[in-house]
C-alpha positions as CSV (number, residue, x, y, z in Angstrom):
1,X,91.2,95.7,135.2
2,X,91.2,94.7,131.8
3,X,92.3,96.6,128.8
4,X,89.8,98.6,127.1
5,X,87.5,98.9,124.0
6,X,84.9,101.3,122.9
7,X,83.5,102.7,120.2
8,X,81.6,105.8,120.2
9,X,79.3,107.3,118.1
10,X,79.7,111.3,119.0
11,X,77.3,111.9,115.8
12,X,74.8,109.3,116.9
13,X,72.7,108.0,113.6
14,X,73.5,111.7,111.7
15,X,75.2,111.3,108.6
16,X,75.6,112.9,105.7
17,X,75.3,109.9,102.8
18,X,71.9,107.7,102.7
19,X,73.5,104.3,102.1
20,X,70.6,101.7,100.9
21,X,72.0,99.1,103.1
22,X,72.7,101.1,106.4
23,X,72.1,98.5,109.2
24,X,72.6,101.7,111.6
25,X,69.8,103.3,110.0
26,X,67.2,100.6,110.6
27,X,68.6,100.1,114.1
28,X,68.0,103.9,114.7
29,X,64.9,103.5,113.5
30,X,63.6,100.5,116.3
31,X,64.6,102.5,119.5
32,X,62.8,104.6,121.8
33,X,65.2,107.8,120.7
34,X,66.2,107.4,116.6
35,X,69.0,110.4,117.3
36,X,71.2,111.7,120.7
37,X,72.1,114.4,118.6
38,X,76.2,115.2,119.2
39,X,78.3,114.6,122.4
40,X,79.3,117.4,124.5
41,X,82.5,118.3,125.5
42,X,81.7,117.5,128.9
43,X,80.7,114.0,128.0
44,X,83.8,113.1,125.8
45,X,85.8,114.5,129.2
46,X,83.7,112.1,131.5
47,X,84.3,109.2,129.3
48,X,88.1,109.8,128.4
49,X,88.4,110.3,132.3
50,X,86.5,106.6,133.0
51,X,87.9,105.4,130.1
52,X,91.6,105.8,131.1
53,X,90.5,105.0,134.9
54,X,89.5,101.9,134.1
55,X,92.0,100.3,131.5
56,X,94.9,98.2,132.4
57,X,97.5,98.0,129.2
58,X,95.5,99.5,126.7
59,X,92.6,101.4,126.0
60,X,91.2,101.8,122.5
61,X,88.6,105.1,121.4
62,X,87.4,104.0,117.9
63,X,84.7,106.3,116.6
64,X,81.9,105.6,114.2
65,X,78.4,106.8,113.3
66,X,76.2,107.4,111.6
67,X,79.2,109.8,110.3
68,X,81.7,110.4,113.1
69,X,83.5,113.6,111.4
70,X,80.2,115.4,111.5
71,X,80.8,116.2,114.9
72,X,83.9,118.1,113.7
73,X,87.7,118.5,113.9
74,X,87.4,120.3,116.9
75,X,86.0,117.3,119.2
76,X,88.7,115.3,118.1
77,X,91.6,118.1,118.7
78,X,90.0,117.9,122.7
79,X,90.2,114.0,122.8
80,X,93.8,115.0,122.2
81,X,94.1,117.0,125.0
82,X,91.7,115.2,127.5
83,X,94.3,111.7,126.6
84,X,97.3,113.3,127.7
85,X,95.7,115.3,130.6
86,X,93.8,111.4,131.8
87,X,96.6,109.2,131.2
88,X,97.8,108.9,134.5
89,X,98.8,105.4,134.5
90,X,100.4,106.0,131.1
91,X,99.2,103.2,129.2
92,X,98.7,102.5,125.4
93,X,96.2,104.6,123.8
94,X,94.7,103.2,120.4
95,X,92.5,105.7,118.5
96,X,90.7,104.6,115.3
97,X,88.5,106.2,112.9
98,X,85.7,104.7,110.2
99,X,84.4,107.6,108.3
100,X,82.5,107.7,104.7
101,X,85.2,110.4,103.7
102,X,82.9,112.6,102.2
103,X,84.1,116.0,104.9
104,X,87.8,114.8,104.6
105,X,89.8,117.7,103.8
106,X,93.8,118.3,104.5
107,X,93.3,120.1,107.8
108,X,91.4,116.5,108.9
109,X,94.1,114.4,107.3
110,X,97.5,116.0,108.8
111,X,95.3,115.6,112.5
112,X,95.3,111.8,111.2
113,X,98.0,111.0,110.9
114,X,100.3,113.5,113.3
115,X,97.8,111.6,115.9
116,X,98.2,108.2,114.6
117,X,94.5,107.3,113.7
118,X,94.1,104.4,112.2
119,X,91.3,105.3,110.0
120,X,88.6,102.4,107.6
121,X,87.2,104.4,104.8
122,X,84.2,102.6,103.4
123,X,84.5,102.1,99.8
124,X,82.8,99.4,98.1
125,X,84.5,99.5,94.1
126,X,84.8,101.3,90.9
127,X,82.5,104.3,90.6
128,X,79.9,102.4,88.8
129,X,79.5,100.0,92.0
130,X,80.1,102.4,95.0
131,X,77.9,104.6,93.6
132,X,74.8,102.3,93.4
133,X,74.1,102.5,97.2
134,X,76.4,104.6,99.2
135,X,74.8,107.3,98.0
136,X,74.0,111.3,99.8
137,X,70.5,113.1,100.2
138,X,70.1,114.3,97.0
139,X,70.6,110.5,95.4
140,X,74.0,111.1,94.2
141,X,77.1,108.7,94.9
142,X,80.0,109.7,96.8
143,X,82.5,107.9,94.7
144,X,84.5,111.0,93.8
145,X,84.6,112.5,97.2
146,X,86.5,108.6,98.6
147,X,89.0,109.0,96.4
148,X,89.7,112.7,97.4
149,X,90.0,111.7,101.0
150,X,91.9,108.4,99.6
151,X,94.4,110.9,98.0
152,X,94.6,113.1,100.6
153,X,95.4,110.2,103.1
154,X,98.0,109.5,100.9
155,X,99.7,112.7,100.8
156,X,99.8,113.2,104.0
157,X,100.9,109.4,105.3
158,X,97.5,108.5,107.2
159,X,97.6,105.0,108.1
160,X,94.1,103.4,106.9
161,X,92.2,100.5,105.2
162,X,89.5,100.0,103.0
163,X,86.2,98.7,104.0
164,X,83.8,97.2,101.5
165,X,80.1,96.2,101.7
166,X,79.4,92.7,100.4
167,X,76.1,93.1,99.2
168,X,73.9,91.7,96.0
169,X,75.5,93.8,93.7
170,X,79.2,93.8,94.7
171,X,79.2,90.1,95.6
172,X,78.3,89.4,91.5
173,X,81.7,91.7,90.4
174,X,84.4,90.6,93.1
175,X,87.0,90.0,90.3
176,X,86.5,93.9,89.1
177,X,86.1,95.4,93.2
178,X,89.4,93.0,93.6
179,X,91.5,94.0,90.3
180,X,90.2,97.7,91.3
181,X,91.2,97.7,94.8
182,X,94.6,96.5,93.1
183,X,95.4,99.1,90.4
184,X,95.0,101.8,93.5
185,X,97.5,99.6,95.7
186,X,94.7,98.8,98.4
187,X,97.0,96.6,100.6
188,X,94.9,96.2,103.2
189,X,91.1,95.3,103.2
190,X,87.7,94.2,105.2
191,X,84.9,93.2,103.2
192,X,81.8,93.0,105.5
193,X,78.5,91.1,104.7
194,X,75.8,92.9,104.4
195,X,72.5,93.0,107.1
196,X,69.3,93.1,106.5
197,X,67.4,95.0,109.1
198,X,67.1,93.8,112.8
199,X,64.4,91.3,113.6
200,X,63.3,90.7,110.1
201,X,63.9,87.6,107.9
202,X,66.7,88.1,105.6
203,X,67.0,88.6,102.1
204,X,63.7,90.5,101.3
205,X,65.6,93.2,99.4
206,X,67.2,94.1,96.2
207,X,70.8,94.9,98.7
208,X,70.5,91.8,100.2
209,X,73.4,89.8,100.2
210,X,72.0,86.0,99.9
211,X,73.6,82.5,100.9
212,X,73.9,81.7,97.3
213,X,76.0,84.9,96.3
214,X,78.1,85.0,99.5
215,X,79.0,81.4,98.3
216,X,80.5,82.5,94.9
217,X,82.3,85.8,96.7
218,X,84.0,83.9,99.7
219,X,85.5,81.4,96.6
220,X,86.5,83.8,94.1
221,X,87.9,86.3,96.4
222,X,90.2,83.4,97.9
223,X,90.6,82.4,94.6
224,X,92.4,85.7,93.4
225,X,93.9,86.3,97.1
226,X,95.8,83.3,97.3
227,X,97.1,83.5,93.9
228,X,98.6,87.1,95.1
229,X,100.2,85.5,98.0
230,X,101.2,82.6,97.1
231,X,103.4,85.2,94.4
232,X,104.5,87.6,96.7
233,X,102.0,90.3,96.2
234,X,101.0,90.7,99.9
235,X,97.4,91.9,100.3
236,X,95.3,92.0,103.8
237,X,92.4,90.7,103.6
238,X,90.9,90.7,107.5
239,X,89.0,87.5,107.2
240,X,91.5,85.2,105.2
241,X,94.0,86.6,107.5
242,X,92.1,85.7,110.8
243,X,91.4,82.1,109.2
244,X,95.0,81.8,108.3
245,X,96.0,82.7,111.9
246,X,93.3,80.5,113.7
247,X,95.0,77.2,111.7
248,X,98.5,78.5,113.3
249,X,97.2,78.5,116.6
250,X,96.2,82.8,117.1
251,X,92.9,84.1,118.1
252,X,90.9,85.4,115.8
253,X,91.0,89.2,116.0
254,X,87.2,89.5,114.9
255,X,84.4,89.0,117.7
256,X,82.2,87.3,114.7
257,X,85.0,84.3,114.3
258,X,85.2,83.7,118.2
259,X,82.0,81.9,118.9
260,X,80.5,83.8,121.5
261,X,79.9,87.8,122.0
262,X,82.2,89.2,124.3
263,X,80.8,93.0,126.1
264,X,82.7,95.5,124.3
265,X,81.2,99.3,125.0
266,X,79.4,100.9,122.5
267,X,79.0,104.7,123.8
268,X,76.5,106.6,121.9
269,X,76.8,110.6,122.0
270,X,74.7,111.0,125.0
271,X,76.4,108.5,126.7
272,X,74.1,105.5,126.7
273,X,75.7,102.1,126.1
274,X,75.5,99.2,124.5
275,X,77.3,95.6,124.6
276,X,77.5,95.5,120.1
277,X,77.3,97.5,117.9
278,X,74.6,95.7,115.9
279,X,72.1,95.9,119.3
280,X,72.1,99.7,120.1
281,X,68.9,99.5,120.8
282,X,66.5,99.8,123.9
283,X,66.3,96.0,124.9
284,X,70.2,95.6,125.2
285,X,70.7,99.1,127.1
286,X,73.4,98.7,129.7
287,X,74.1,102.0,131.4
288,X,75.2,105.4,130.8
289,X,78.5,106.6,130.8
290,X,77.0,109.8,133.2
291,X,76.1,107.2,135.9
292,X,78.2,104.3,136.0
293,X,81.4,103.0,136.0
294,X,82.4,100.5,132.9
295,X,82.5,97.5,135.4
296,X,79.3,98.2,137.0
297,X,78.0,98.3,133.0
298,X,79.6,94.9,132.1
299,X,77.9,93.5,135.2
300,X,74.7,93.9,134.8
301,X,72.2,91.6,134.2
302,X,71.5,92.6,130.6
303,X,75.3,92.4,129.9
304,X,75.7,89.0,130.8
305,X,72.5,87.8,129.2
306,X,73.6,89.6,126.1
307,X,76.9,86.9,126.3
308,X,75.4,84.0,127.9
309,X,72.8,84.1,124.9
310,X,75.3,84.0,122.2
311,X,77.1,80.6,123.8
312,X,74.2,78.6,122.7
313,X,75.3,77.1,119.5
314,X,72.9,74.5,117.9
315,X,73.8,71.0,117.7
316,X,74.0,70.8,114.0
317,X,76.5,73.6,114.3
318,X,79.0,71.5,116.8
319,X,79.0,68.1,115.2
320,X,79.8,69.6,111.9
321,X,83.3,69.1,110.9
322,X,84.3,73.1,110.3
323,X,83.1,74.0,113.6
324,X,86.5,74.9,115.3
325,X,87.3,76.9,112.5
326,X,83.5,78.4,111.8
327,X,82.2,78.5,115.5
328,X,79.1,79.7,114.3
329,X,79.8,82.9,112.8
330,X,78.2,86.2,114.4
331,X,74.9,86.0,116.3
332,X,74.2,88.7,114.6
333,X,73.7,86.5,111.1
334,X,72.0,84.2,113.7
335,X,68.9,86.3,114.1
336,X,65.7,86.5,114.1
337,X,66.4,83.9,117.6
338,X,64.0,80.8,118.3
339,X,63.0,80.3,121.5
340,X,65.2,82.9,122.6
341,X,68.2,81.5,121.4
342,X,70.5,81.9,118.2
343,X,69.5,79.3,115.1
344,X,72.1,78.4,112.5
345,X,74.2,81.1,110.6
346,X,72.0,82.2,107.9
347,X,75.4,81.8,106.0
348,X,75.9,78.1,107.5
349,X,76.0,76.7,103.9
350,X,77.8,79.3,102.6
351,X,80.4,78.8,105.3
352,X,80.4,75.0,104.8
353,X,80.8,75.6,100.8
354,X,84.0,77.8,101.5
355,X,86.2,75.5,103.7
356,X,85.6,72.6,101.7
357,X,87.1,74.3,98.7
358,X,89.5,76.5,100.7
359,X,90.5,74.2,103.7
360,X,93.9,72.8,102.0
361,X,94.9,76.0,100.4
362,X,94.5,77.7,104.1
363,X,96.8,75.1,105.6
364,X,99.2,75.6,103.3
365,X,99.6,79.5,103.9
366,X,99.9,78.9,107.5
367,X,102.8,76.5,106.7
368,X,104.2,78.7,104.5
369,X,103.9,81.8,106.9
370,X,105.2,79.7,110.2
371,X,108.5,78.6,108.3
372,X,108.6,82.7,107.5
């Protein structure tokens, strides 16, 4: 058997912060049941037990929402447990985290990092920025309540990274989020476009992250990275990385940069499950973790439809010259599909803008880092 990956919503859709640009939200929204409400205990048990079952090397339980922590410290303190008690074979366990940080206190930061989470805590800037849309019920940012769980992680040695939302707004100011993320010694960051909701032609709303802006933050944000490294001043930046390491001859760590969708097991808190997270929805429903087995799940039809779809690439896509380095891009940015199949990245020009200007500069890191 394989090794493992999952992530797991134990909170389903809840959260506690009303983000403008919350692709869950709108995917919640489309399906048969918006909310599973929390996972049982019983459930997390079944699905630790299959989990470990299953894997071969390593298995990896990365939780996410809607707000994961909502579910509370206590679920987490009984994965603990359940690990040890299922690990039979004794293989790797991963765990990872991506919360909003807002219920972060230091009881939930010394469980991080004396049980080596790796947590993302989304963060999209300086107050001004953040707080335009990741905002709570009551319309108020969470800005202050980040950097609380930010400090907090600090004191207490959590490992983590920063995840930022590359939307209308933020893509205009990448040289203040960048210089920002710098003063606070953010070493290590993703920066994840925007979507616009399921099924519905993009850039209809005042989040929307356009081909046009993505264009100017993909070249200033290389821009200001590769002046960093080229000096010394080491910052991870997930994509640039993964680019970097493609030219050296490494997979790309990120499904979006492979080409095609791989099944990877989205588990949602009553135990239905999904091949992506961006299609947790009725039409790509592939089992539950109640009555199958992970292999039986990756098996079934609507599993291998969901990856056989994603290997159609258009044939402007493959005669184009970035297309070992591209591949495409996400299905996901691919949508809505024609004739059931993916069209060209709705970021195609965007992407073809960016290694033209970039391309050299790339090469040269990954000279510079194989001679290291």
């Amino acid at each position: 058997m394989p090794p493992l990956s999952m992530l797991i919503k134990p909170a389903s859709s809840n959260c506690n912060l009303r983000c403008k640009y919350c692709f869950y939200h709108s995917i919640a929204e489309s399906r048969s049941t918006e909310s599973f409400g929390m996972m049982s205990e019983d459930m997390l048990e079944l699905l630790v037990k299959k989990g470990l079952e299953y894997a071969e090397g390593t298995c990896t339980f990365a939780f996410q929402g809607g707000e994961p922590t909502l579910i509370g410290l206590d679920y987490f303190r009984k994965l603990m447990e359940l690990q040890k008690k299922y690990n039979t074979k004794n293989i790797r366990i991963n765990n990872a985290l991506q919360t909003n940080g807002v219920v972060i206190n230091d009881e939930w930061a010394e469980f991080l990092a004396k049980n080596n989470f790796l947590v993302g805590i989304s963060l999209d800037g300086p107050r001004d920025i953040h707080d335009m849309n990741r905002i709570n019920a009551k319309n108020m940012g969470s800005f202050t309540q980040v950097m609380n769980a930010i400090e907090l992680f600090n004191k207490h040695k959590v490992e983590y990274n920063i995840l930022a939302v590359v939307n209308a707004l933020t893509s205009r100011h990448i040289s203040k989020l960048y210089n920002f993320f710098k003063k606070n010694d953010f070493k290590y960051l993703q920066f994840i476009p925007c979507l616009d909701p399921l099924n519905e032609k993009p850039g209809g709303h005042k989040f929307s992250l356009t081909p046009e802006k993505y264009t100017y933050f993909l070249k200033t944000l290389f821009d200001l990275w590769y002046e960093d490294i080229t000096k010394g001043n080491m910052v991870s930046i997930r994509y640039f990385d993964n680019l970097v390491g493609m030219v050296m001859g490494y997979p790309p760590e990120s499904c979006g940069m492979a080409g095609f969708c791989t099944c990877y097991y989205v588990v949602e808190a009553d135990g239905s499950t999904y091949p992506c997270d961006f299609y947790v929805i009725d039409d790509w429903y592939i089992g539950n973790i109640k009555d199958n087995n992970f292999e039986e799940m990756r098996c079934t039809d609507t599993a291998v439809k969901f990856v056989e779809v994603s290997s159609n690439v258009d044939p402007k896509c493959r005669e184009c010259k970035w297309y070992q380095i591209c591949r495409g891009g996400c299905r996901r940015t691919r949508e809505p599909f024609e004739n059931e199949k993916p069209v060209l990245n709705y970021y195609c020009q965007s992407y073809k803008e960016f290694f033209e200007y970039a391309d050299e500069r790339i090469e040269r890191l990954a000279v510079m880092f194989r001679q290291r």
